[in-house]
N, C-alpha and C positions, 0 to 999 in steps of 0.2 A: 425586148426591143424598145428603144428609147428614139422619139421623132425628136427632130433638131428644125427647129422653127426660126426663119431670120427674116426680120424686119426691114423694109426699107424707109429708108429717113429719106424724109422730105427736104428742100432744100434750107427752110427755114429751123427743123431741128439740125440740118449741119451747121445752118450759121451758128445757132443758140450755143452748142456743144465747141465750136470754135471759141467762141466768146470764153464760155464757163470755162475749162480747161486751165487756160492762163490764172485765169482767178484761183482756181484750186490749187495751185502750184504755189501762188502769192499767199495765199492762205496758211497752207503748209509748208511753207518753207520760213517760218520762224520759229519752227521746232528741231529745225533740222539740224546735223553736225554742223554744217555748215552753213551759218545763216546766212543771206545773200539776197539783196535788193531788186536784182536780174530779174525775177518772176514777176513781181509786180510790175517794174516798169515793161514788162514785156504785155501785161495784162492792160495796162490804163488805156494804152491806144484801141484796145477792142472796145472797151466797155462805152457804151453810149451812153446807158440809161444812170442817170445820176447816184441813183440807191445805190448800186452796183460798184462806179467809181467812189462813191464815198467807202464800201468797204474795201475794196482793192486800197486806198488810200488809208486807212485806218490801218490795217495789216501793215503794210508800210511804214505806216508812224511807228506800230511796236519794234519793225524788225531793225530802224535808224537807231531807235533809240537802245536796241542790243546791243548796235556794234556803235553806239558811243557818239552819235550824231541826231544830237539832242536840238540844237536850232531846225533842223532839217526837219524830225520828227514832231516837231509843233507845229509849223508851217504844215507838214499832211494831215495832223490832225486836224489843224483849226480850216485845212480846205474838207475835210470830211464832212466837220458838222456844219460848216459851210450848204452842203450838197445833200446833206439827208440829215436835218437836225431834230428830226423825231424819232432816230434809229436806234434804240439803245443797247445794240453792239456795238457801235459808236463810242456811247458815253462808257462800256465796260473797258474800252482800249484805252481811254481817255483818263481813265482813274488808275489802269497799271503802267501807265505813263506818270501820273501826280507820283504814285508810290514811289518809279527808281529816281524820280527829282527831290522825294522826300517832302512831298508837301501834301500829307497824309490826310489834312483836312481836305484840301479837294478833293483827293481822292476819294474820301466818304460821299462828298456831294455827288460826283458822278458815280458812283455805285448808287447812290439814294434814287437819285434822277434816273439813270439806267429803270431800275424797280419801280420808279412809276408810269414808266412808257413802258411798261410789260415786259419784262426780265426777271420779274418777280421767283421764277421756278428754274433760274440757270444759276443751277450749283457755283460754277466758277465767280459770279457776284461775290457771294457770299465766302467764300474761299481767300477774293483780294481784298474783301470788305473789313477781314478779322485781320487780314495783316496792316492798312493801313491805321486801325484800331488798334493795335498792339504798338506800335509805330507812334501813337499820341499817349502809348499808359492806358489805354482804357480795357485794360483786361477781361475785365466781367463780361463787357459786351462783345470782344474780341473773342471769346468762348462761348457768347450766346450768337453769333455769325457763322462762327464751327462748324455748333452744334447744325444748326441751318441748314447749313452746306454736306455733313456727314447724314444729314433726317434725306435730301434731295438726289444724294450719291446712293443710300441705302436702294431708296425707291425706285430709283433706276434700274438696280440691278436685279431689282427682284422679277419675278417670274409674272408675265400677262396674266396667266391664268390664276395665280395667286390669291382669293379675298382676305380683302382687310380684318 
């Protein structure tokens, strides 16, 4: 026999949870079949706290810049880092945005930048980092970013209990 325990939320984790939702939707819905801007603008109005609308607004910038609406997409981004310019989920949107403009050197600097505000251990850096680097010929170092990124995807997947 299995007890089934339910919590009550306070009214300030309902607000919290109203808030977060929209964003999670904003979030994930640039992966989706169908990509669609609806979530995040559905999300901007809740978010108060700046960090919050700069990544609501980052997501945004990549999902404009999917469906091909590229002034739009600079504009959320440059209100992103606007609004949280020490974020460097920020600066990772910000660089696969350089990449579909094809302007693969930014793209390196905000990967770089991203890595120095502590990004250092997010696989996906490292993953856009070798494509912008492949993107200028620099091969070697676009397989030493790979590598990086296959060394950070391995680690993950491996077992907690695992020692090195």
């Amino acid at each position: 026999m299995s007890l089934v325990s339910f919590n009550t939320w306070t009214n300030g984790e309902v607000e919290r949870f109203k808030i977060q939702e929209p964003a999670i939707s904003c979030y994930e819905s640039h992966n989706a079949l169908k990509i669609s801007p609806e979530p995040c603008g559905d999300a901007l109005p809740l978010a108060k706290d700046p960090k919050e609308r700069a990544l609501i607004l980052s997501n945004l910038a990549i999902i404009q810049a999917k469906l091909g609406q590229m002034p739009g997409a600079q504009i959320s981004i440059t209100e992103a880092l606007k609004l949280s310019p020490r974020d460097p989920s920020i600066y990772i949107n910000l660089g696969n945005l350089r990449i579909r403009q094809k302007l693969f050197k930014e793209a390196i600097d905000a990967f770089d930048l991203a890595s120095q505000l502590g990004a250092r251990r997010e696989a996906s850096l490292y993953l856009n980092k070798s494509i912008a680097q492949r993107g200028l010929g620099r091969y070697f170092e676009a397989q030493e970013s790979f590598i990086q990124y296959k060394l950070l995807t391995d680690e993950s997947a491996r077992p907690l209990n695992q020692s090195e």
